[in-house]
PDB file of N, CA, C and O in Angstrom:
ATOM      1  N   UNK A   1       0.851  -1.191   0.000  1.00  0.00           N
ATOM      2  CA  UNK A   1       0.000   0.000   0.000  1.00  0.00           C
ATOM      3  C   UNK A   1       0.882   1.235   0.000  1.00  0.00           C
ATOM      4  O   UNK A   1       1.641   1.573   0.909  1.00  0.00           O
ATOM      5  N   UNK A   2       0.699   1.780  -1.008  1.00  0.00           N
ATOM      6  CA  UNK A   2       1.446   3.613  -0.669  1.00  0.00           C
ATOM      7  C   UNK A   2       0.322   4.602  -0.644  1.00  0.00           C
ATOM      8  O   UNK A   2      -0.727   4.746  -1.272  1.00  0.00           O
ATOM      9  N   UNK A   3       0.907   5.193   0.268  1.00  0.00           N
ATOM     10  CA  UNK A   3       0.362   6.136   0.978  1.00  0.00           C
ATOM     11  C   UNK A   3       1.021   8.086   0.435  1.00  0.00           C
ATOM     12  O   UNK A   3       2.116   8.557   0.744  1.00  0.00           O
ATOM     13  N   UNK A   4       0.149   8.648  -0.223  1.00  0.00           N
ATOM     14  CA  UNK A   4       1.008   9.953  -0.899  1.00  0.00           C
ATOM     15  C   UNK A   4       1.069  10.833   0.816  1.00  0.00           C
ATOM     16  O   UNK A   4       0.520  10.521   1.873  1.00  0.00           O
ATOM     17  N   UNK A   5       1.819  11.794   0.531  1.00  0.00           N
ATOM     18  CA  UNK A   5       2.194  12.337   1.748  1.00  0.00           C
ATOM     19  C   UNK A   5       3.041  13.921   0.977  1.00  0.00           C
ATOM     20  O   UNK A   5       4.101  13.985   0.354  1.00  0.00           O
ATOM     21  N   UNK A   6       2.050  15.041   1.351  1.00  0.00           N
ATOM     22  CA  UNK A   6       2.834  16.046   1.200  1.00  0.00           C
ATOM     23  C   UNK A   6       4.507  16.147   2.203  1.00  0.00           C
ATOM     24  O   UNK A   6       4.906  15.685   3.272  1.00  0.00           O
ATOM     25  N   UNK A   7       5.044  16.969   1.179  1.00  0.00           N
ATOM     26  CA  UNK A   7       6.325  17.900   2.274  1.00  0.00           C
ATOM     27  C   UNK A   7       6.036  18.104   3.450  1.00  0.00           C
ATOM     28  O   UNK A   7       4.901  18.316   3.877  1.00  0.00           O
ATOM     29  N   UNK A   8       7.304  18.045   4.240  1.00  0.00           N
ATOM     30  CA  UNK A   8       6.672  19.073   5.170  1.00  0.00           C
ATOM     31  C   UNK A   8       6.992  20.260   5.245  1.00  0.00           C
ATOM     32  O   UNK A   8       7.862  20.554   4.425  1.00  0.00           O
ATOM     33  N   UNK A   9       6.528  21.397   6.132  1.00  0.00           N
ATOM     34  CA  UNK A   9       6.827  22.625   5.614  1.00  0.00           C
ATOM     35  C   UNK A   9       8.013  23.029   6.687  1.00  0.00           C
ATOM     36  O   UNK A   9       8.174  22.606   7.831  1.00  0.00           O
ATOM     37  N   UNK A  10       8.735  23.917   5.995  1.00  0.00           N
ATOM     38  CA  UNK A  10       9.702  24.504   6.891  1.00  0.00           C
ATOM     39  C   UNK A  10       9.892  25.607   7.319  1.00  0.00           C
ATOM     40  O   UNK A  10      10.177  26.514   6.537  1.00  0.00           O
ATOM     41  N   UNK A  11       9.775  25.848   8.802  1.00  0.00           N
ATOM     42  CA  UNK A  11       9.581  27.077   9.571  1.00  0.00           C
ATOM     43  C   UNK A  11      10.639  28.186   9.153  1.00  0.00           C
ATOM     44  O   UNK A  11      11.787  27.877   8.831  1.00  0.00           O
ATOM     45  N   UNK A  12      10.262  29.267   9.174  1.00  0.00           N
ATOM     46  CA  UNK A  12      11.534  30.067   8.483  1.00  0.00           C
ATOM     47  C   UNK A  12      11.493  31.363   9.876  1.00  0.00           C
ATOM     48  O   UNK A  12      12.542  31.606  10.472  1.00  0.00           O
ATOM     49  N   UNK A  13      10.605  31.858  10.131  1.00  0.00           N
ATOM     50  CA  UNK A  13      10.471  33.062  11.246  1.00  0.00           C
ATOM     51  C   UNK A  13       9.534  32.963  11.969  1.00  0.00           C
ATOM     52  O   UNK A  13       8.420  32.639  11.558  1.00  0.00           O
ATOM     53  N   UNK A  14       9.842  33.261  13.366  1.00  0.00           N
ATOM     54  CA  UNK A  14       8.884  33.962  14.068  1.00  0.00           C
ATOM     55  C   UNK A  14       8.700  35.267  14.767  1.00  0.00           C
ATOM     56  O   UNK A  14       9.065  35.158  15.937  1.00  0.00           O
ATOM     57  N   UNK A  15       8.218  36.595  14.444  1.00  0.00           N
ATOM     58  CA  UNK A  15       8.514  37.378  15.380  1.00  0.00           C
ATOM     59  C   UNK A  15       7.432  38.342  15.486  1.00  0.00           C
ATOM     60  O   UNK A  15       6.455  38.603  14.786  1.00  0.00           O
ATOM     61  N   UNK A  16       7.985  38.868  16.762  1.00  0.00           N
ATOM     62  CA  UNK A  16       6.688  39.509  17.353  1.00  0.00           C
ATOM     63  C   UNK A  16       6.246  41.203  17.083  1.00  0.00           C
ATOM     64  O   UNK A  16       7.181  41.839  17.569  1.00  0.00           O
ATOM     65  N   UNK A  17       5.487  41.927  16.663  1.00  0.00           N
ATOM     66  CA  UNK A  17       4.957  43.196  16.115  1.00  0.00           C
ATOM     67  C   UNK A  17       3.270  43.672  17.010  1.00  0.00           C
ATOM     68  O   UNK A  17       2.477  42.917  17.573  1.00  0.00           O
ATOM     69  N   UNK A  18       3.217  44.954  16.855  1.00  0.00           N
ATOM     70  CA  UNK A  18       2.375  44.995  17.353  1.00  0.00           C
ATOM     71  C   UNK A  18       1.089  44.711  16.636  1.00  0.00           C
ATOM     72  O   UNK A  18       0.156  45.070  17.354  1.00  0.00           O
ATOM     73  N   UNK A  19       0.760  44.307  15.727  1.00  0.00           N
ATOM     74  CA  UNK A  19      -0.282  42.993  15.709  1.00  0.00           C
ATOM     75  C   UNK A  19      -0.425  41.994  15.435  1.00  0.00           C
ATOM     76  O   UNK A  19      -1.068  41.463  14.529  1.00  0.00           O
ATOM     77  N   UNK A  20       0.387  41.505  16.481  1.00  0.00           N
ATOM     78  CA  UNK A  20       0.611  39.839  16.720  1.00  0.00           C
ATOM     79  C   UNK A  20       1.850  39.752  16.413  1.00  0.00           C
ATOM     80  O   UNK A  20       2.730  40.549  16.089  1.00  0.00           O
ATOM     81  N   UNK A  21       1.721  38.004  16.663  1.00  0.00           N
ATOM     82  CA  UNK A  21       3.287  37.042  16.043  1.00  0.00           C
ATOM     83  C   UNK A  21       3.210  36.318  14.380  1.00  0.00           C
ATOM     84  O   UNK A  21       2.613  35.349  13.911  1.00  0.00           O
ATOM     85  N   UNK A  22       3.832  37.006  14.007  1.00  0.00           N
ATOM     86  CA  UNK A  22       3.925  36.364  12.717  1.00  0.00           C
ATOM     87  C   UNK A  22       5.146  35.536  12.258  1.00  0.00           C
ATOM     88  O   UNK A  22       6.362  35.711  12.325  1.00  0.00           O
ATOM     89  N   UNK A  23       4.182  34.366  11.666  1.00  0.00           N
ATOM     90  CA  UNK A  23       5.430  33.178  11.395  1.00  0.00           C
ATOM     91  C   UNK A  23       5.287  32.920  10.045  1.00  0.00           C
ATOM     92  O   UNK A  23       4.285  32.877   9.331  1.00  0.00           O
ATOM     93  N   UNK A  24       6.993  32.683   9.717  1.00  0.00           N
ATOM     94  CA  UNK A  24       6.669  32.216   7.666  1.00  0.00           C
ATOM     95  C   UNK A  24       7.545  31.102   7.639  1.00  0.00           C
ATOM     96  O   UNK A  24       8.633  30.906   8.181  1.00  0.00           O
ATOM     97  N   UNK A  25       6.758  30.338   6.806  1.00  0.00           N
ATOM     98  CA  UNK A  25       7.464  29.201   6.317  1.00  0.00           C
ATOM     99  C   UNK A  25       7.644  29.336   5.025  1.00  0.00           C
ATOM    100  O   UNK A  25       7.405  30.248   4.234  1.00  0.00           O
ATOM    101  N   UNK A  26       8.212  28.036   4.910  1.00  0.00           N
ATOM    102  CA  UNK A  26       8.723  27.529   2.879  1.00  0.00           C
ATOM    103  C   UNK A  26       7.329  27.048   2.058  1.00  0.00           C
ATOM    104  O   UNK A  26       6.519  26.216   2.467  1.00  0.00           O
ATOM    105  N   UNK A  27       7.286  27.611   1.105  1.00  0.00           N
ATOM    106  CA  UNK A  27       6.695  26.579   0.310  1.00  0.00           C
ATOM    107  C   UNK A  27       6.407  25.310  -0.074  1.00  0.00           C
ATOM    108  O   UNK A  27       7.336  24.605  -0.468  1.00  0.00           O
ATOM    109  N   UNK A  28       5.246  24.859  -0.037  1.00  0.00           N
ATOM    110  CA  UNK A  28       5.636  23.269  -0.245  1.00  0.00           C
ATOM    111  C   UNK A  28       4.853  22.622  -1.263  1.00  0.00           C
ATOM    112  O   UNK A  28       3.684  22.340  -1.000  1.00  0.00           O
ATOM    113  N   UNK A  29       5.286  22.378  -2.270  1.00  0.00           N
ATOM    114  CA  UNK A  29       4.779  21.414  -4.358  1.00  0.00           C
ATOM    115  C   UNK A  29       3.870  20.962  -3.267  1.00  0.00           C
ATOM    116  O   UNK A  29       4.091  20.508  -2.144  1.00  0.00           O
ATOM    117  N   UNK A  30       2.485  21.293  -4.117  1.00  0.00           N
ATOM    118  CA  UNK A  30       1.209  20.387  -4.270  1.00  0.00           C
ATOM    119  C   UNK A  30       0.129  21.261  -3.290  1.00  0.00           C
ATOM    120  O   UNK A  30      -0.972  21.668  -3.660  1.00  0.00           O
ATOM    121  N   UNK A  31       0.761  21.452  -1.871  1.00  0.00           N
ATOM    122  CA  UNK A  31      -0.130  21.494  -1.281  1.00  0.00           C
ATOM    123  C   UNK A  31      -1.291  22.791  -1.620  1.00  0.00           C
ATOM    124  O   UNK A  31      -0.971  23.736  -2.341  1.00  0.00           O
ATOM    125  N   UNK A  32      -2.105  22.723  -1.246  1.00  0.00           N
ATOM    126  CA  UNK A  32      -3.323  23.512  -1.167  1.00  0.00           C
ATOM    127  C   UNK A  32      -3.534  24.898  -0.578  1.00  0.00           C
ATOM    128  O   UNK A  32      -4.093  25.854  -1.117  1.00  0.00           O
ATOM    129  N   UNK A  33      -2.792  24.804   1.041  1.00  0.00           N
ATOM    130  CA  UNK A  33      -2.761  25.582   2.007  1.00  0.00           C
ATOM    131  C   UNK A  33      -2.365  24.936   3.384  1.00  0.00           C
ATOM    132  O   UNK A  33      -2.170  23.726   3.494  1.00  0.00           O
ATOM    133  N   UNK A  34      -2.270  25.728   4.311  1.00  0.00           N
ATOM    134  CA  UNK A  34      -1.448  25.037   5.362  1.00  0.00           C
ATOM    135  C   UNK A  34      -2.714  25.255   6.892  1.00  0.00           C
ATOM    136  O   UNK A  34      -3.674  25.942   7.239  1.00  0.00           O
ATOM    137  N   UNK A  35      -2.149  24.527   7.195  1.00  0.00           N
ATOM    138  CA  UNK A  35      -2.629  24.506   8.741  1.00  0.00           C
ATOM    139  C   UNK A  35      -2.184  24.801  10.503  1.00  0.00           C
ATOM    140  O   UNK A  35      -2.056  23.855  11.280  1.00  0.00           O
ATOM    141  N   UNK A  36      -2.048  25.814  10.801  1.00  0.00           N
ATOM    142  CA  UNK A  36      -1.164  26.774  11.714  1.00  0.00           C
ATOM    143  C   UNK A  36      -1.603  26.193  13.238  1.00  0.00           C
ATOM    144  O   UNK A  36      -2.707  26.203  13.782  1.00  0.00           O
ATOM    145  N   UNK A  37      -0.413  25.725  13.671  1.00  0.00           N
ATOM    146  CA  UNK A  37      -1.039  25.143  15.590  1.00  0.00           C
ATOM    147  C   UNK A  37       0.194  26.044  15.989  1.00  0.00           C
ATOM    148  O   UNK A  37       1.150  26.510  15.370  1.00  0.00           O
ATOM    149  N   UNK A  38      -0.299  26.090  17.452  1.00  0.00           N
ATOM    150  CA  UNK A  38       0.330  27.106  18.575  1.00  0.00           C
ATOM    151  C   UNK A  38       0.440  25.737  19.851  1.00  0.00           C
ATOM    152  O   UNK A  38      -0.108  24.635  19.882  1.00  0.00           O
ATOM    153  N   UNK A  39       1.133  26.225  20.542  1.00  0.00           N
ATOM    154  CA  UNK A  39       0.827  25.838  22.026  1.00  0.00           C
ATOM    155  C   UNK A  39       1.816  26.645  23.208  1.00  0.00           C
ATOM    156  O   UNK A  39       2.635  27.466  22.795  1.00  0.00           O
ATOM    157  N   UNK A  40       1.733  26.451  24.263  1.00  0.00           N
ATOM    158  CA  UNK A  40       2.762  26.931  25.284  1.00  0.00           C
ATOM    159  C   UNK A  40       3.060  26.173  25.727  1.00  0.00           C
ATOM    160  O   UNK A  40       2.353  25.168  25.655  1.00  0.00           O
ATOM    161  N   UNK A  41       4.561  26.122  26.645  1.00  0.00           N
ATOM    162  CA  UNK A  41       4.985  25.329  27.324  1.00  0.00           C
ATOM    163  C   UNK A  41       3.930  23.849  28.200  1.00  0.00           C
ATOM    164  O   UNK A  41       2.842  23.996  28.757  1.00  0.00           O
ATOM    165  N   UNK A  42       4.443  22.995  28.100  1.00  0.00           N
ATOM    166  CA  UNK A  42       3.127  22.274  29.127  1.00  0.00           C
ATOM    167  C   UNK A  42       1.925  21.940  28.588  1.00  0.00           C
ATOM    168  O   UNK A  42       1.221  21.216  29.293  1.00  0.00           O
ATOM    169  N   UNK A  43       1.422  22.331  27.343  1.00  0.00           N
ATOM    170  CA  UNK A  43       0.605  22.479  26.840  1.00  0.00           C
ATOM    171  C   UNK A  43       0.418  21.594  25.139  1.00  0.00           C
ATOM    172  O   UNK A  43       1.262  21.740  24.255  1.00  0.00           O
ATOM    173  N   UNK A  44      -0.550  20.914  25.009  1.00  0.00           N
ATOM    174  CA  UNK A  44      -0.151  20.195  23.621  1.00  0.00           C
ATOM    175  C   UNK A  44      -0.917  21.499  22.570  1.00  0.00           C
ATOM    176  O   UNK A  44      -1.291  22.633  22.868  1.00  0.00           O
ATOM    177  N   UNK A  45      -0.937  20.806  21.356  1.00  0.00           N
ATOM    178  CA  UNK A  45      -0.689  21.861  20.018  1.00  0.00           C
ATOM    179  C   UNK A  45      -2.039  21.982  19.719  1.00  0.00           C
ATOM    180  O   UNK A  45      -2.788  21.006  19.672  1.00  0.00           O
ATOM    181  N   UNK A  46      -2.551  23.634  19.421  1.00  0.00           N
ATOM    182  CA  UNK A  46      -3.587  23.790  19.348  1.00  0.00           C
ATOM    183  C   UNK A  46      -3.691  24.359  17.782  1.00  0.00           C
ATOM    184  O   UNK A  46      -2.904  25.220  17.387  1.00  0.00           O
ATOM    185  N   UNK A  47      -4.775  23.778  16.893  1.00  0.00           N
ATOM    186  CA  UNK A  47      -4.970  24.432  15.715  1.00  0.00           C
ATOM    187  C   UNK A  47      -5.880  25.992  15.964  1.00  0.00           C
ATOM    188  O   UNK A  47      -6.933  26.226  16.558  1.00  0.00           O
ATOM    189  N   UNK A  48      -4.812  26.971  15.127  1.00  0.00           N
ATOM    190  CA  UNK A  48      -5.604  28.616  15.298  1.00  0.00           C
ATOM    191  C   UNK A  48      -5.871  28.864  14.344  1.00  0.00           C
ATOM    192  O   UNK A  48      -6.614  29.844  14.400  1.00  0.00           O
ATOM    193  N   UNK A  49      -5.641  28.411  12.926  1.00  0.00           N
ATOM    194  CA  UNK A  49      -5.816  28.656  11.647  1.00  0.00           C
ATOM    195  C   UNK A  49      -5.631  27.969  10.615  1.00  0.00           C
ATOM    196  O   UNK A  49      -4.720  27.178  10.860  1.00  0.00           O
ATOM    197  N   UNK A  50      -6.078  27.821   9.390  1.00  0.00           N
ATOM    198  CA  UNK A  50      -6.287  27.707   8.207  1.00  0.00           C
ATOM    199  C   UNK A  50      -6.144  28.946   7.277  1.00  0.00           C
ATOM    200  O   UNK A  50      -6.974  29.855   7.264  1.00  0.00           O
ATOM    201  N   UNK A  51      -4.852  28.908   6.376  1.00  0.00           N
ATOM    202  CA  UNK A  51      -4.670  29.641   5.432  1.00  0.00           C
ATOM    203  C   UNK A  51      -4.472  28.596   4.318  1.00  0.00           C
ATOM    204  O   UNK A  51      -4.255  27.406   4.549  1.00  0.00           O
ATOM    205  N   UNK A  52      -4.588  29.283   2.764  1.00  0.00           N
ATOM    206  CA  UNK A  52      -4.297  29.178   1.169  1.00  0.00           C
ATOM    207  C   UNK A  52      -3.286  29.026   1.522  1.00  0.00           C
ATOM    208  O   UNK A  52      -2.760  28.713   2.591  1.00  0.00           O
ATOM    209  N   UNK A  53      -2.775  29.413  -0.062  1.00  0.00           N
ATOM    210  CA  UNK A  53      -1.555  29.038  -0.726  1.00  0.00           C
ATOM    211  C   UNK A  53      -0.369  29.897  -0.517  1.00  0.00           C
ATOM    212  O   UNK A  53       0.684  29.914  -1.154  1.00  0.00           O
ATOM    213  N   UNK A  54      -0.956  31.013   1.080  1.00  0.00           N
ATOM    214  CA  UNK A  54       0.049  32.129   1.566  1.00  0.00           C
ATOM    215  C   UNK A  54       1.088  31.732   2.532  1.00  0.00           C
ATOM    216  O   UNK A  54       0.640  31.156   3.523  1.00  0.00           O
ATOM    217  N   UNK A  55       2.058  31.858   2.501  1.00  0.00           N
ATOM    218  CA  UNK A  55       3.422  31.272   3.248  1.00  0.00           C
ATOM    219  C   UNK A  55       3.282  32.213   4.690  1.00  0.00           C
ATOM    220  O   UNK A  55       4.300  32.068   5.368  1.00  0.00           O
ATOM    221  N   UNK A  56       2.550  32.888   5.154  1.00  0.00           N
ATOM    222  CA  UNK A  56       2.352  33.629   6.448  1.00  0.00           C
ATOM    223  C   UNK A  56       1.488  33.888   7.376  1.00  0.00           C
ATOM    224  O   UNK A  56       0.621  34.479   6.733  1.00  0.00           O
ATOM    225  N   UNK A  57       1.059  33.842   8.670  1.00  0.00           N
ATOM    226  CA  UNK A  57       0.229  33.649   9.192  1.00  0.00           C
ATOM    227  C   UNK A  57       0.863  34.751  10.876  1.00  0.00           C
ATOM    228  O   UNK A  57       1.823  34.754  11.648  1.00  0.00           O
ATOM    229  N   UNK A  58      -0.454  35.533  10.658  1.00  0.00           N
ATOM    230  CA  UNK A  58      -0.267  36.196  11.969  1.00  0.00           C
ATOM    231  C   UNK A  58      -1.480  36.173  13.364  1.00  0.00           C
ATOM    232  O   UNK A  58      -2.575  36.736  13.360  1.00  0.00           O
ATOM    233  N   UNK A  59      -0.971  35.470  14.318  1.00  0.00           N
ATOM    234  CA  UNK A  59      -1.307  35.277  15.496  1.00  0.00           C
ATOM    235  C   UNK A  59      -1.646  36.191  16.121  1.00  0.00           C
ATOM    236  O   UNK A  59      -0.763  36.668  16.834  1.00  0.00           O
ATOM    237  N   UNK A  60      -3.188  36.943  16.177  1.00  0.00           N
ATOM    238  CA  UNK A  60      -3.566  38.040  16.521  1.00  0.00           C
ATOM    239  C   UNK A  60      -3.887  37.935  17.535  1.00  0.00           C
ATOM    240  O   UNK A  60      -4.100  39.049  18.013  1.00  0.00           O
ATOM    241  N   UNK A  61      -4.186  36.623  18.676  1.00  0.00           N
ATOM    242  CA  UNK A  61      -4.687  36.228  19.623  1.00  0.00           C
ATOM    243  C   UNK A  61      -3.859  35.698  20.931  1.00  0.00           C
ATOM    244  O   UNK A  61      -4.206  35.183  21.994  1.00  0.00           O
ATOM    245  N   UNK A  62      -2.101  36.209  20.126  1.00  0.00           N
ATOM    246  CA  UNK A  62      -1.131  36.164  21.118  1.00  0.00           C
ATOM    247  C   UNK A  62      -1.331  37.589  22.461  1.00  0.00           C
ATOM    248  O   UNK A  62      -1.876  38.690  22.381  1.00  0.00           O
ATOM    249  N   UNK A  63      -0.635  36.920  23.552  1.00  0.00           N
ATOM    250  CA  UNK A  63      -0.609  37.596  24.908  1.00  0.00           C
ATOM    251  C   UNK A  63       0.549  38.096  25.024  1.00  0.00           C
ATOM    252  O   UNK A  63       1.629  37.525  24.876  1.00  0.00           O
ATOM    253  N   UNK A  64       0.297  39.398  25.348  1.00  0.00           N
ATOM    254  CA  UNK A  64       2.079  39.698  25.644  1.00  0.00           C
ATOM    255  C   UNK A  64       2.840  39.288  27.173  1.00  0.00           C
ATOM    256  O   UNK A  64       2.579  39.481  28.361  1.00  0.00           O
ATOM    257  N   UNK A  65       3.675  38.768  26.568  1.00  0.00           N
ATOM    258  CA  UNK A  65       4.673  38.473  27.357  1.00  0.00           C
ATOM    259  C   UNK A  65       4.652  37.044  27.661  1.00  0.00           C
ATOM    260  O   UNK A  65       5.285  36.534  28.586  1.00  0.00           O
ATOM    261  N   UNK A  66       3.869  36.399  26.812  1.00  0.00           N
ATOM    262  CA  UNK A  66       3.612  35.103  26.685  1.00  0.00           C
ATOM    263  C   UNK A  66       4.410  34.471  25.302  1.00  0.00           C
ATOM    264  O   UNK A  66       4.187  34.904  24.171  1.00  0.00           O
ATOM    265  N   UNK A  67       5.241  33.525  25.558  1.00  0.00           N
ATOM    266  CA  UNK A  67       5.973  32.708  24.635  1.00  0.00           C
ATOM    267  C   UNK A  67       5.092  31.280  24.403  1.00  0.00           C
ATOM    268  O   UNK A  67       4.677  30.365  25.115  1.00  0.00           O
ATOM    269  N   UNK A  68       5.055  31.734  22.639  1.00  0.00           N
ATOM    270  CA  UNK A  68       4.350  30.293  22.546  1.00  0.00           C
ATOM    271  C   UNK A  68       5.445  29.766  21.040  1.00  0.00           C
ATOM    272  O   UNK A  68       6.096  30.408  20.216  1.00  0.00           O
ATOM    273  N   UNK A  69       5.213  28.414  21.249  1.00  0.00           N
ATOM    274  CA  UNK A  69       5.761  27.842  20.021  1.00  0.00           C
ATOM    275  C   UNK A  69       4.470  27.609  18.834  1.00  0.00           C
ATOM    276  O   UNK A  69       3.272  27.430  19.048  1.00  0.00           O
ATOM    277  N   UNK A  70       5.243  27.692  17.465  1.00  0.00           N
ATOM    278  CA  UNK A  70       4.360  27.352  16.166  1.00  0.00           C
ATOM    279  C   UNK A  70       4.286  26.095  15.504  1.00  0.00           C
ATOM    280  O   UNK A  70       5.301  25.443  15.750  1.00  0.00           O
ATOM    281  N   UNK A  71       3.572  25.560  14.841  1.00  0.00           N
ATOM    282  CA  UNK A  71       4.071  24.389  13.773  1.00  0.00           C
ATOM    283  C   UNK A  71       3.143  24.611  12.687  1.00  0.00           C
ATOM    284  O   UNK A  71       2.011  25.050  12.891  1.00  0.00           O
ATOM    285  N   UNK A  72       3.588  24.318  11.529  1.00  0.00           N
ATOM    286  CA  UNK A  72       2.372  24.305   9.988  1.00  0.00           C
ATOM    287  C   UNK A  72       2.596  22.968   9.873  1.00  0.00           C
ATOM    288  O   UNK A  72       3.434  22.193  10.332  1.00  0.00           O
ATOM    289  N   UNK A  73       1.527  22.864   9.058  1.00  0.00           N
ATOM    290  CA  UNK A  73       1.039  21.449   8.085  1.00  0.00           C
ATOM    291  C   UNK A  73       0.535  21.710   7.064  1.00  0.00           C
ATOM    292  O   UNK A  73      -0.493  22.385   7.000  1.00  0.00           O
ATOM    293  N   UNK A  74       1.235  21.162   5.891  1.00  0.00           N
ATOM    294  CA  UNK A  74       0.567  21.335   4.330  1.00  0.00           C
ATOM    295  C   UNK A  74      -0.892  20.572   4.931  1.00  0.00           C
ATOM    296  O   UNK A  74      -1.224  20.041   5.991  1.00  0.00           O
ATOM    297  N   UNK A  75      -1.545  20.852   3.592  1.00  0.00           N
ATOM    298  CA  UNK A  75      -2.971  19.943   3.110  1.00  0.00           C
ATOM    299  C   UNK A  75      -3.190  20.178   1.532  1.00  0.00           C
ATOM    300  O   UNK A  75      -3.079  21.209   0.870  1.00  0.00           O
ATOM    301  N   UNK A  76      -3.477  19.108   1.225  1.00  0.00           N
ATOM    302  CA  UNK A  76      -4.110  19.256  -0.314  1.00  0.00           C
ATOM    303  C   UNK A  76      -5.386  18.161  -0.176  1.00  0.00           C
ATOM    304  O   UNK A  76      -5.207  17.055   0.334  1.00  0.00           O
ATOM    305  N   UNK A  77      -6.885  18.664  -0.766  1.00  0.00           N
ATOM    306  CA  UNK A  77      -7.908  17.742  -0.315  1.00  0.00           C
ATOM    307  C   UNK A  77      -7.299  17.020   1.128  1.00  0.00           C
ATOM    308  O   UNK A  77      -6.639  17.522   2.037  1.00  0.00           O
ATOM    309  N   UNK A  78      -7.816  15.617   0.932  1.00  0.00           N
ATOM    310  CA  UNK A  78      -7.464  14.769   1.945  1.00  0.00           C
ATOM    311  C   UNK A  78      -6.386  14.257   2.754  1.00  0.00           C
ATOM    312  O   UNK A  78      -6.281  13.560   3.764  1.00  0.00           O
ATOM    313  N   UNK A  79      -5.218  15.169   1.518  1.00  0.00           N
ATOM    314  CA  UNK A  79      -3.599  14.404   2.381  1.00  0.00           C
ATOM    315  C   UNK A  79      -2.742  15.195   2.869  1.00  0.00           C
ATOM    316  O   UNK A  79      -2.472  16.052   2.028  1.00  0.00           O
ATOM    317  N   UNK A  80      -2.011  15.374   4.096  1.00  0.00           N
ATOM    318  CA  UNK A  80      -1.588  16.323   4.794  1.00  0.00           C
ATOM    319  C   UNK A  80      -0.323  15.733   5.133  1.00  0.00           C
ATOM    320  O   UNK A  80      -0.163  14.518   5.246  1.00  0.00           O
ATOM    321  N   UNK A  81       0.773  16.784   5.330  1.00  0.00           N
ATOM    322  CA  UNK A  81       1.939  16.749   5.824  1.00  0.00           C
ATOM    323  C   UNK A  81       2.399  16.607   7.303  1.00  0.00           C
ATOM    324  O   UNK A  81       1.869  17.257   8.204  1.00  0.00           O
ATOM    325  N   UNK A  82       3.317  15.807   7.486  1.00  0.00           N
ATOM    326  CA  UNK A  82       3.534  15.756   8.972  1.00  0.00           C
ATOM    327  C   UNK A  82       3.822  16.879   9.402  1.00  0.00           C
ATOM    328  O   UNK A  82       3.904  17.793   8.582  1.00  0.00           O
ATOM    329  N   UNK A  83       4.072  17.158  10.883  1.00  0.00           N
ATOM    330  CA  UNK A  83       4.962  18.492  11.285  1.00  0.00           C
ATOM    331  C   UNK A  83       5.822  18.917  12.033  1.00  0.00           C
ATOM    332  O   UNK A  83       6.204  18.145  12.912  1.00  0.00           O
ATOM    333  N   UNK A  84       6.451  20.332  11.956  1.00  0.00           N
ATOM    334  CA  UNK A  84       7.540  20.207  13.195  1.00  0.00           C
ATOM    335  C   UNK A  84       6.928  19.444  14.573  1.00  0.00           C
ATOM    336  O   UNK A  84       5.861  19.870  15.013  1.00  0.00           O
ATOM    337  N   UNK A  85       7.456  18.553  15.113  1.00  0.00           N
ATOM    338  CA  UNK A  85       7.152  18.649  16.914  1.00  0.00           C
ATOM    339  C   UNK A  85       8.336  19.324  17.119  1.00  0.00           C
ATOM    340  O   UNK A  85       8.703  18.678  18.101  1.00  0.00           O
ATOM    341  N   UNK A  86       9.384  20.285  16.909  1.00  0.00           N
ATOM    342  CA  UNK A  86      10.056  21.398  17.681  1.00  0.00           C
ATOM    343  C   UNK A  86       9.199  22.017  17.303  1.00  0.00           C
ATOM    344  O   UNK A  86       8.195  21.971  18.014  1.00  0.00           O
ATOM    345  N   UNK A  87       9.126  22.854  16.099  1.00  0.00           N
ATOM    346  CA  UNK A  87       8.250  23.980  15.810  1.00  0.00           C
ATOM    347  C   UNK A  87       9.170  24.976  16.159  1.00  0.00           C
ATOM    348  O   UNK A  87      10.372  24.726  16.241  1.00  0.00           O
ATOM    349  N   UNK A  88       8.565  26.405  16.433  1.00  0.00           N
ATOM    350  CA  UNK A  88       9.577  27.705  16.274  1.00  0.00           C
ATOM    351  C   UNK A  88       9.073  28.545  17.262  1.00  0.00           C
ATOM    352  O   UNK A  88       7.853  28.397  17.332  1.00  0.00           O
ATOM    353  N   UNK A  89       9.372  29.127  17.826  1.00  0.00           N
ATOM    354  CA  UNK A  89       8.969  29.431  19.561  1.00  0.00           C
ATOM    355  C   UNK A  89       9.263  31.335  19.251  1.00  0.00           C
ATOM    356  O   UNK A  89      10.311  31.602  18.663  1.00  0.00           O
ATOM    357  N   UNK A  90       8.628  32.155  19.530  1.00  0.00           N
ATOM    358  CA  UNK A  90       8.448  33.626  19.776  1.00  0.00           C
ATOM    359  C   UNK A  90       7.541  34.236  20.959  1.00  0.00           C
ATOM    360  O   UNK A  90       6.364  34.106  21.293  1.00  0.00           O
ATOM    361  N   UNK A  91       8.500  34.864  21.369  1.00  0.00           N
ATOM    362  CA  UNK A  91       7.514  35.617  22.664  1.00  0.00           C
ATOM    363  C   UNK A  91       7.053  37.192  22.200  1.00  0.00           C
ATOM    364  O   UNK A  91       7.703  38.092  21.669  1.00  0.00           O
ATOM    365  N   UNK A  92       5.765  37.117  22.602  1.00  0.00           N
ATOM    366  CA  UNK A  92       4.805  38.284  22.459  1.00  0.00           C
ATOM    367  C   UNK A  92       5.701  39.631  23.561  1.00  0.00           C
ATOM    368  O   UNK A  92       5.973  39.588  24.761  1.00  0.00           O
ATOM    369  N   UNK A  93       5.987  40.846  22.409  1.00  0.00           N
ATOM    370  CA  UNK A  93       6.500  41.750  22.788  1.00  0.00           C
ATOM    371  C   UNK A  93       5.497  42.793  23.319  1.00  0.00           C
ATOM    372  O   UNK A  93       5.790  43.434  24.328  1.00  0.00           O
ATOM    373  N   UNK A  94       4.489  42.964  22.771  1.00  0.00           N
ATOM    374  CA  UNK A  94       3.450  43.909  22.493  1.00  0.00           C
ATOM    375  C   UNK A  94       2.143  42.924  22.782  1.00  0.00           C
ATOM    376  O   UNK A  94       1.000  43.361  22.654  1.00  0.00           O
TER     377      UNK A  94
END
């Protein structure tokens, strides 16, 4: 049995502005759009968004002075990419 399996995507930035944390990754052949989780320390990975075919995503619902880590996941229809478990970690300045 094979199983297709997007890329996975690769974290490129995270940083913090005053509206929100914004994180960009790489591009990744095929996929559709990506799928954006957060979490904090102690805490497992929470999905905050769904974007297209845009490589950026800003976390408007970050706390300041609160550090959270990111991870994306391609999707195309039904098949999705694994993802960071490091992920990319930025603390809310603002």
């Amino acid at each position: 049995l094979y199983i297709k399996r997007l890329s996975d995507p690769t974290l490129v930035s995270a940083k913090s502005y005053s509206s929100g944390i914004q994180i960009k990754w790489n591009t990744v052949k095929g996929a559709s759009g990506y799928y954006v989780y957060r979490k904090t320390s102690g805490t497992s990975w929470v999905r905050i968004g769904t974007v297209g075919a845009t490589t950026s995503f800003t976390d408007k619902t970050a706390k300041k002075g609160t550090t959270y880590t990111y991870t994306v996941r391609a999707y195309s229809g039904g098949t999705t990419s694994y993802f960071s478990t490091k992920g990319i970690s930025c603390k809310d300045l603002y």
